[in-house]
C-alpha positions as CSV (number, residue, x, y, z in Angstrom):
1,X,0.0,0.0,0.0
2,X,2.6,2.3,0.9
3,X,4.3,1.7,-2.7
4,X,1.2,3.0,-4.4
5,X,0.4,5.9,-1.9
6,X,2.6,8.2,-0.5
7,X,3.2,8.3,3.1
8,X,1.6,12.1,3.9
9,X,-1.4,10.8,1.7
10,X,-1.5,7.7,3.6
11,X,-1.6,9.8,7.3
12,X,-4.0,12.1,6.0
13,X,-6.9,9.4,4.7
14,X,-6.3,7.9,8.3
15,X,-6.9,11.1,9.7
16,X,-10.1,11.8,7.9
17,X,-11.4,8.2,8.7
18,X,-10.7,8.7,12.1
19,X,-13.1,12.1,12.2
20,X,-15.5,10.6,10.3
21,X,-15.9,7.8,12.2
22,X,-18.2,8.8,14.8
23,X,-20.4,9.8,12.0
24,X,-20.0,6.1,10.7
25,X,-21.0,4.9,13.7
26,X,-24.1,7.3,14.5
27,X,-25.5,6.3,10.8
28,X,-25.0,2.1,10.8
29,X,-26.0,1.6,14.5
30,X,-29.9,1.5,14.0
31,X,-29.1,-0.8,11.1
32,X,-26.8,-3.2,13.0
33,X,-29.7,-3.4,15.6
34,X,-31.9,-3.8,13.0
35,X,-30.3,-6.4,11.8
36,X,-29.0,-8.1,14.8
37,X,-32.9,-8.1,16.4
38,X,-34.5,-9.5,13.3
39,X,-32.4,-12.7,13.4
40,X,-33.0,-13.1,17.3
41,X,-35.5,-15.6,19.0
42,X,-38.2,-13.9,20.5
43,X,-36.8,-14.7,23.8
44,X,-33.7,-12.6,23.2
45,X,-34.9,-9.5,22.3
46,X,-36.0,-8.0,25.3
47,X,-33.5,-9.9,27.7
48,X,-31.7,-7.4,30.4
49,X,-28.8,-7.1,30.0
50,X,-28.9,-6.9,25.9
51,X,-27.5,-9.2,23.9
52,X,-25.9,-7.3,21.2
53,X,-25.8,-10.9,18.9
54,X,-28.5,-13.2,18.9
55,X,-27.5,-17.0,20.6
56,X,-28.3,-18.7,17.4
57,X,-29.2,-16.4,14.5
58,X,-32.8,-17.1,13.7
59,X,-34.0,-16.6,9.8
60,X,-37.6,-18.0,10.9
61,X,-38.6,-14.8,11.4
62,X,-38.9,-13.9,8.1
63,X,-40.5,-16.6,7.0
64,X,-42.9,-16.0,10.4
65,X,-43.3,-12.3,9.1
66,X,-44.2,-12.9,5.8
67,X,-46.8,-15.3,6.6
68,X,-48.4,-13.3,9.4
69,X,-48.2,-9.6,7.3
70,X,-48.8,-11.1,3.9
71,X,-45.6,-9.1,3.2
72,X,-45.3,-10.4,-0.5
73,X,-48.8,-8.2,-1.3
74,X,-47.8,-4.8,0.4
75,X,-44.2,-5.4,-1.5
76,X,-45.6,-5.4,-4.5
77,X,-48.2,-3.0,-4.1
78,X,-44.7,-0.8,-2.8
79,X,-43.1,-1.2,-6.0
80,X,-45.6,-0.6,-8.6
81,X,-46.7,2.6,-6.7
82,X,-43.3,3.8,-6.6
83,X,-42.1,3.5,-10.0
84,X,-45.5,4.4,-11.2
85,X,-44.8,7.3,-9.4
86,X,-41.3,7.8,-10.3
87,X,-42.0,7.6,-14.3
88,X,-44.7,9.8,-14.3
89,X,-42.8,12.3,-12.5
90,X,-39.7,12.2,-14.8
91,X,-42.6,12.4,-18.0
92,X,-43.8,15.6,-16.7
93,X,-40.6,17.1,-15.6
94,X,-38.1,15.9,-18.2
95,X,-40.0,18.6,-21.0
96,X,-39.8,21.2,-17.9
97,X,-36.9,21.1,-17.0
98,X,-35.6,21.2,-20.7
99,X,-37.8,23.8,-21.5
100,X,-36.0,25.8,-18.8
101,X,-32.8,25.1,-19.7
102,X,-33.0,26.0,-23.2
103,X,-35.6,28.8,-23.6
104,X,-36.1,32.1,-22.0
105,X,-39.5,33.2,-21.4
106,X,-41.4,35.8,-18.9
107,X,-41.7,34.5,-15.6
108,X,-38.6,32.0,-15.7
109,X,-37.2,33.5,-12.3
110,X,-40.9,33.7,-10.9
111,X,-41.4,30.0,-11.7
112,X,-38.0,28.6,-10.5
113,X,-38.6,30.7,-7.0
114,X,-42.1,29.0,-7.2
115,X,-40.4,26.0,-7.6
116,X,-38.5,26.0,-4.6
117,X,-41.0,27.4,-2.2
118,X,-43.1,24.4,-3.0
119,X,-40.9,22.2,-1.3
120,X,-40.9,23.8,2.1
121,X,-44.4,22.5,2.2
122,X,-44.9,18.7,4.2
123,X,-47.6,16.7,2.2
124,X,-49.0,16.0,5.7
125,X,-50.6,20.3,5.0
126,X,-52.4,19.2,2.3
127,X,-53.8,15.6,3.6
128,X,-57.4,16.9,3.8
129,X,-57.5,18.8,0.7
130,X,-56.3,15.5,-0.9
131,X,-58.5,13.2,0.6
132,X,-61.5,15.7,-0.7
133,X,-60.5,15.8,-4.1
134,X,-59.6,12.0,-4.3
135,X,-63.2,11.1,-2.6
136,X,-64.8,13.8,-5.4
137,X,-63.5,11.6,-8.5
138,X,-64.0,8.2,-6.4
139,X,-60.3,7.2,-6.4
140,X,-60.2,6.8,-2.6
141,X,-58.7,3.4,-2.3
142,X,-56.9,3.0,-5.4
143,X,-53.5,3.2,-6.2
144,X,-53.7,5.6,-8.9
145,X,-54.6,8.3,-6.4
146,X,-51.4,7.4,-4.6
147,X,-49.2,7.8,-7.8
148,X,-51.0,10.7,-8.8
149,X,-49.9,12.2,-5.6
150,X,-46.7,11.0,-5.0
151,X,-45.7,12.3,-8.6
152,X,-47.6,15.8,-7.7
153,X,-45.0,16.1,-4.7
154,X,-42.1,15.5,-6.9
155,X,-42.3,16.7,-10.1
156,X,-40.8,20.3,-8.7
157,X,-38.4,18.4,-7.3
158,X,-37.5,16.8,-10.5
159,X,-37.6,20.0,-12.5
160,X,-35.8,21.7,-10.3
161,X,-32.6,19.1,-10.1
162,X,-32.8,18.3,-13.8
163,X,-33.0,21.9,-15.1
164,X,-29.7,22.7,-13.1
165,X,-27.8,19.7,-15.1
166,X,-29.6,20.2,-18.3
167,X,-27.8,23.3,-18.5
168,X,-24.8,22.4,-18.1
169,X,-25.3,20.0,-21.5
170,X,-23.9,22.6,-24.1
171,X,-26.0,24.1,-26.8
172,X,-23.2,22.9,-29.7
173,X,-23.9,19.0,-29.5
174,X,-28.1,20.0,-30.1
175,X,-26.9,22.7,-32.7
176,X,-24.2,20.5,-34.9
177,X,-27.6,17.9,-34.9
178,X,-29.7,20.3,-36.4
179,X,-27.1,21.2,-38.9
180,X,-27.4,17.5,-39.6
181,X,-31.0,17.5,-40.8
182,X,-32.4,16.3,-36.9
183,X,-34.8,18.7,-35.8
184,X,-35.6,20.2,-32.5
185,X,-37.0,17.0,-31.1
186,X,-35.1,14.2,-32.7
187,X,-32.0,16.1,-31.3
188,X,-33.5,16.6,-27.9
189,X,-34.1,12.1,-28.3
190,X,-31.0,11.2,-30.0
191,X,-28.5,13.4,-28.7
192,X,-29.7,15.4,-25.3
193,X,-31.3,12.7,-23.3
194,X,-28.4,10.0,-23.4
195,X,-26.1,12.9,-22.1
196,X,-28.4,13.5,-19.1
197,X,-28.7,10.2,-18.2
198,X,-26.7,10.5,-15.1
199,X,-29.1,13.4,-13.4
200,X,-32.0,11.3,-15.1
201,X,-30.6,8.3,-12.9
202,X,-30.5,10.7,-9.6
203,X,-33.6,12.4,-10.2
204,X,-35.2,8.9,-10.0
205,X,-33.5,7.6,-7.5
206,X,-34.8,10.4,-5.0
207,X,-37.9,10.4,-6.5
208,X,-38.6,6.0,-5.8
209,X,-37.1,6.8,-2.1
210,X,-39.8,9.6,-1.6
211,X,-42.4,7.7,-2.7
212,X,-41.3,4.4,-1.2
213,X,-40.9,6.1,2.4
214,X,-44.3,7.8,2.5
215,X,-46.7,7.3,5.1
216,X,-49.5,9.7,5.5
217,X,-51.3,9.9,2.5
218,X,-50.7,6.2,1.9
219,X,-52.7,6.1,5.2
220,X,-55.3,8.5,4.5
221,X,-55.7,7.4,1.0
222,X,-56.0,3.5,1.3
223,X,-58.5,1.4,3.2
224,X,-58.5,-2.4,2.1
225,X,-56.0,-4.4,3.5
226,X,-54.9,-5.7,-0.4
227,X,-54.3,-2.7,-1.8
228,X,-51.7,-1.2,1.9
229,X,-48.0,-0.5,0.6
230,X,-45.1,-1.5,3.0
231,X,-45.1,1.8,4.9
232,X,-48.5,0.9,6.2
233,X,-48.4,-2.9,6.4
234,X,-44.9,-2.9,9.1
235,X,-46.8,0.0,10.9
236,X,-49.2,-2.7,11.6
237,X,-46.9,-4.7,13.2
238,X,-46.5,-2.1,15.8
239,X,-49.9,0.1,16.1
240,X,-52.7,-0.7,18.1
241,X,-51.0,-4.0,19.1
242,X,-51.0,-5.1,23.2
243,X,-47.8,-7.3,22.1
244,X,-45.3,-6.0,19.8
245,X,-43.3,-9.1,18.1
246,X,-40.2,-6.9,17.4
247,X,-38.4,-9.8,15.9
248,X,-40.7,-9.4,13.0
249,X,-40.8,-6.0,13.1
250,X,-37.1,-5.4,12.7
251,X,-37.6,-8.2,9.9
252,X,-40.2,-6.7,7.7
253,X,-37.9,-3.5,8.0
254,X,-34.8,-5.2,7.1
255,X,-36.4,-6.7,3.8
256,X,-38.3,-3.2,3.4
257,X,-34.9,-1.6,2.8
258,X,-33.6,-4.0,0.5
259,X,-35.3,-2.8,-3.4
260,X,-33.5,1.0,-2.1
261,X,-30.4,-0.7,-0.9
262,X,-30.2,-2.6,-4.6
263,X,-31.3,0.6,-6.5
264,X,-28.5,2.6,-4.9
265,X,-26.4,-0.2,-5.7
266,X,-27.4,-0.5,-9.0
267,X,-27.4,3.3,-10.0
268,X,-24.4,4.4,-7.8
269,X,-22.6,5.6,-11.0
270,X,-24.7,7.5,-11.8
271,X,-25.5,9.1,-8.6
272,X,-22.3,10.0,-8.4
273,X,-21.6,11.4,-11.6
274,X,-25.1,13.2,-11.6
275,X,-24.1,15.0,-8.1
276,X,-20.8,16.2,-9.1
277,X,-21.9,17.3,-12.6
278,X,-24.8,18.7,-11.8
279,X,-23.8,20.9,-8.8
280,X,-21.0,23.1,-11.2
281,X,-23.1,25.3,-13.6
């Protein structure tokens, strides 16, 4: 190691792991107990003094929690909302955010101010008001009102982190298209939207995590136990419960972090390359 780093560069990385560490710590505690209590006994859990490692690791307990939660349902019911969500978002806001980026028009400063005032507003504000207008078109219950809403909350959002990148694309590659014979749109297709893959790739990403975190108006919005998304369903492990099994509690919220874990994994090229990009204008 020392052969391909130099020693100062060496002292210095060690120093900054060694201040960052507490920060390490503070962030992959809940998950080691997470992860530690879901493969406990049920005997273990609660014990005094804690055990910080179950006896004999249990992996029951999922099984156990998907039965008892029909886990499998909510799961998918998570999934389909979210990337519902997530694509109808990036529909709306791709053409926005373009149209920002390449045009000027009267208001442009108005609207970008608008659309960063609109996220200092918590959806839990506008519960009621949404609850009305679903019940008005008879969508209570449904998952469309859910993607409806969760892409509502994030198409600023997505316009407002796509139109800093998209203007960083220069204006050559679109014009030496045109010169080409492409017009506006084909050259927006064929030559803009590969190059903006990477804040594409972010965009989602925070859009899916949004949307697969929410909890009120998932509440508010659905009644029938089919149609709950994961949110909901490991909430019902916990509320209104004499007994709390928090072995498959911790379960259901280990597996519930999973489809973000392998997103991140999957997109993490991206999500770098979108950050760093799209931050210098």
């Amino acid at each position: 190691m020392s052969g391909k780093y130099p020693p100062g560069m060496i002292k210095k990385s060690l120093l900054c792991w060694l201040l960052l560490s507490p920060i390490v710590i503070a962030v992959l505690f809940p998950f080691a107990v997470m992860i530690s209590t879901a493969l406990k006994p049920a005997t273990e859990v609660m014990i005094y003094p804690p055990a910080w490692l179950p006896s004999t690791p249990r992996w029951q307990n999922f099984v156990d929690m998907w039965k008892a939660t029909d886990f499998g349902s909510a799961l998918w019911n998570s999934i389909f909302v979210s990337v519902s969500a997530t694509i109808v978002a990036l529909v709306v806001a791709i053409p926005a955010a373009y149209a920002m980026a390449r045009f000027r028009f009267a208001g442009k400063s108005v609207f970008r101010q608008f659309l960063l005032i609109t996220q200092m507003l918590s959806p839990i504000v506008l519960v009621l008001g949404l609850f009305r207008l679903a019940a008005g078109f008879g969508m209570i219950d449904t998952h469309g009102a859910l993607i409806l809403a969760y892409a509502a909350f994030n198409i600023a959002f997505a316009v407002w982190m796509l139109q800093s990148y998209f203007a960083t694309i220069p204006r050559d590659l679109e014009e030496a298209a045109w010169l080409e014979g492409a017009g506006r749109w084909r050259a927006a297709i064929v030559v803009f939207l590969p190059l903006a893959t990477p804040a594409m790739a972010v965009t989602a990403i925070f859009t899916f995590i949004n949307a697969w975190n929410e909890f009120v108006v998932a509440l508010t919005l659905l009644r029938s136990k089919e149609g709950f998304t994961l949110p909901i369903q490991v909430f019902g492990l916990v509320g209104g419960r004499y007994t709390v099994e928090w072995d498959q509690v911790m379960a259901a919220t280990l597996v519930a972090t999973l489809p973000v874990s392998i997103l991140f994994a999957w997109l993490q090229r991206f999500l770098v390359r979108g950050l760093a990009l799209g931050a210098v204008k």
